[in-house]
C-alpha positions in Angstrom: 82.3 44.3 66.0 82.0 43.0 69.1 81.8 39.3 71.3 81.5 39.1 74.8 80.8 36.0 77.5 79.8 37.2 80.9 79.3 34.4 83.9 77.9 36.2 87.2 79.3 33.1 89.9 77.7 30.2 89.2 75.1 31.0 87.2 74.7 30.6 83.6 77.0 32.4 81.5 75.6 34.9 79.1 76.8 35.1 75.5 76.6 38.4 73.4 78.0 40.0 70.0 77.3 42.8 67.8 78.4 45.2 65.6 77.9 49.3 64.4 79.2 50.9 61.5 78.9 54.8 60.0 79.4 55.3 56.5 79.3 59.0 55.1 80.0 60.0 51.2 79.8 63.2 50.3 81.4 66.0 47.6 82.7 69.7 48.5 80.8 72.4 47.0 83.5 74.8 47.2 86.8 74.6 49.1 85.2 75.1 52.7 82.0 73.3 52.3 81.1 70.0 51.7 77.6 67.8 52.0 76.9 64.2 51.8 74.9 61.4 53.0 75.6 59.0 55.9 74.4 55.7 56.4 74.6 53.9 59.5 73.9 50.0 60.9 73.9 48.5 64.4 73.1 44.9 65.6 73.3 42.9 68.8 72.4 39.4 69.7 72.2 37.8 73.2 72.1 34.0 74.4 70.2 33.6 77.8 68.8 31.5 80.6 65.8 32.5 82.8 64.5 30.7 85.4 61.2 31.1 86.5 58.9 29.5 89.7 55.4 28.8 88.8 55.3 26.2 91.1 57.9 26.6 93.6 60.3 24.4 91.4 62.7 26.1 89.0 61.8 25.9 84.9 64.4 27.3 82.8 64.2 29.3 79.0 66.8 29.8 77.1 66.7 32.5 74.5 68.9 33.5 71.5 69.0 35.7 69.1 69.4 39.3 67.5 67.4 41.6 70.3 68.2 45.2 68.9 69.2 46.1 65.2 68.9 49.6 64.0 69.2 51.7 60.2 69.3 54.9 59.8 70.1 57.6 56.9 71.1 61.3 57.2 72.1 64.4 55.1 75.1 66.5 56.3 76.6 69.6 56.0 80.3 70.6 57.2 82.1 73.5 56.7 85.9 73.5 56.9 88.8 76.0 58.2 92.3 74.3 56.6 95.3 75.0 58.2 97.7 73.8 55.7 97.4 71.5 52.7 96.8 68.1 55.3 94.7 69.1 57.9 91.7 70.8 59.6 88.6 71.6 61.6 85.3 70.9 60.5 81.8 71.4 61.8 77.8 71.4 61.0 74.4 70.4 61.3 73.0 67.0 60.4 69.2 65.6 59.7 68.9 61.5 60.5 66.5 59.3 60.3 66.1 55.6 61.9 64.2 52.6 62.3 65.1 50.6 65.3 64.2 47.4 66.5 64.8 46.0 70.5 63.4 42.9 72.2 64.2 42.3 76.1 63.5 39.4 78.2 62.7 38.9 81.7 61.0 37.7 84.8 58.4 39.0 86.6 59.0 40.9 90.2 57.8 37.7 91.9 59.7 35.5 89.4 56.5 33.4 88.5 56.6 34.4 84.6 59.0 35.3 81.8 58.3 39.0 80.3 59.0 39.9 76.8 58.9 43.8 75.8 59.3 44.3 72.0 60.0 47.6 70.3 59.2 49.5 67.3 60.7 52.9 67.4 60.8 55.7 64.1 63.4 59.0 65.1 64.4 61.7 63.4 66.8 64.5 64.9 69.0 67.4 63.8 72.2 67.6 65.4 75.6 69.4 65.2 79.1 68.0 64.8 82.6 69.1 65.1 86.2 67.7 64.5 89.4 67.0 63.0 90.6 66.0 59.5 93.9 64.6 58.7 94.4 64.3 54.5 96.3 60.9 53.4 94.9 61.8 49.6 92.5 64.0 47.8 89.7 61.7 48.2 90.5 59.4 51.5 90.7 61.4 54.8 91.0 60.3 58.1 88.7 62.3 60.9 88.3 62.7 64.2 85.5 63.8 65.8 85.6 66.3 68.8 81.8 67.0 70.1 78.6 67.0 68.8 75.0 67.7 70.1 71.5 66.4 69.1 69.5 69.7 70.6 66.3 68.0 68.9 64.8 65.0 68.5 61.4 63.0 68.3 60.5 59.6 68.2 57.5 57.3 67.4 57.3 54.1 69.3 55.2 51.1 68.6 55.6 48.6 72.2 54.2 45.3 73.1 54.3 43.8 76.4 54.0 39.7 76.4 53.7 37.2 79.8 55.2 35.0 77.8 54.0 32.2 80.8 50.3 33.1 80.9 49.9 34.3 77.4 48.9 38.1 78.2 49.5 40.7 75.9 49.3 44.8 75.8 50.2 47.0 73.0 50.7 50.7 73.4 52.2 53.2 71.1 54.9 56.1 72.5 55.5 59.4 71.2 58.7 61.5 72.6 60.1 64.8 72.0 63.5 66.1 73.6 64.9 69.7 73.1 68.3 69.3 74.3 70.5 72.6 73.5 73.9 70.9 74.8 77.0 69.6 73.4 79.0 66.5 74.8 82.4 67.1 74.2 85.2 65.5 74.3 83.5 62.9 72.2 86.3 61.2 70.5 85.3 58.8 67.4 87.7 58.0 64.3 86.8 56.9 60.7 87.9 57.4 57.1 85.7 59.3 54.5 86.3 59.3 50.9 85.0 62.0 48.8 83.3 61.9 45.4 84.5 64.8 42.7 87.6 65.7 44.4 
């Protein structure tokens, strides 16, 4: 979770928070493999003044509110290599699935209107994932992840575009595709995971 209050000279401060959370369950199969389910949430809100010149003289809006929030699901798979009875290395693919929601504001190039860009956006990707385990009990572990890579992905986007001044809309709809074959790595995340049947 996170707040923030950001004041560029004298102009009007801006004030932000949000949060993002992961939560994965899942059972091994046998000693070395496991699968599960993650579930995932992410939120952010803004406060904002824009000033716009219609007619030469400055008109301020202020706007507030949540302008991106995002669910998603996933299946995983993971497949271990234990060192000793505490700790280990895991990796595997993933499948996830998300709705996301984003709203910006802001003003024209000639500073005459306020712009509003909304955003409906569907994705699902497959990814791989790697990392570290460190066992505190049977069922609560504490990981650390090490790289991972989303080599595909695809993404259905619904997008309106509102002059919030004169009233003008336009709708459009998006589709994207990336084939990515590339890791990032280090990518360094921790979290606990708690296993059912173990």
């Amino acid at each position: 979770m996170n707040f923030y209050n950001a004041k560029v000279q004298s102009g009007t401060p801006t004030n932000g928070y949000g949060y993002q959370f992961d939560i994965l369950l899942g059972t091994f199969k046998t000693e070395t493999k496991a699968t599960g389910w993650k579930l995932s949430s992410t939120l952010s809100g803004v406060k904002n003044v824009y000033t716009i010149y219609p007619n030469g003289v400055g008109k301020d809006f202020a706007k507030s509110g949540i302008n991106h929030l995002e669910f998603g699901v996933g299946r995983f798979w993971q497949f271990y290599k234990h060192f000793n009875a505490k700790t280990g290395i895991f990796a595997g693919p993933d499948v996830n699935l998300s709705y996301q929601r984003g709203e910006t504001y802001s003003t024209s190039s000639n500073v005459l209107s306020l712009l509003r860009d909304r955003t409906d956006k569907i994705s699902l990707s497959a990814g791989l994932s790697a990392g570290l385990y460190y066992q505190f009990s049977a069922k609560w572990w504490l990981t650390a992840s090490l790289a991972f890579s989303t080599p595909v992905s695809i993404d259905y986007s619904f997008v309106t575009n509102d002059n919030i001044t004169s009233g003008d809309q336009h709708k459009n709809q998006q589709l994207h595709y990336r084939f990515s074959p590339e890791f990032s790595f280090p990518s360094v995340g921790f979290g606990l995971r708690y296993f059912f049947n173990r």
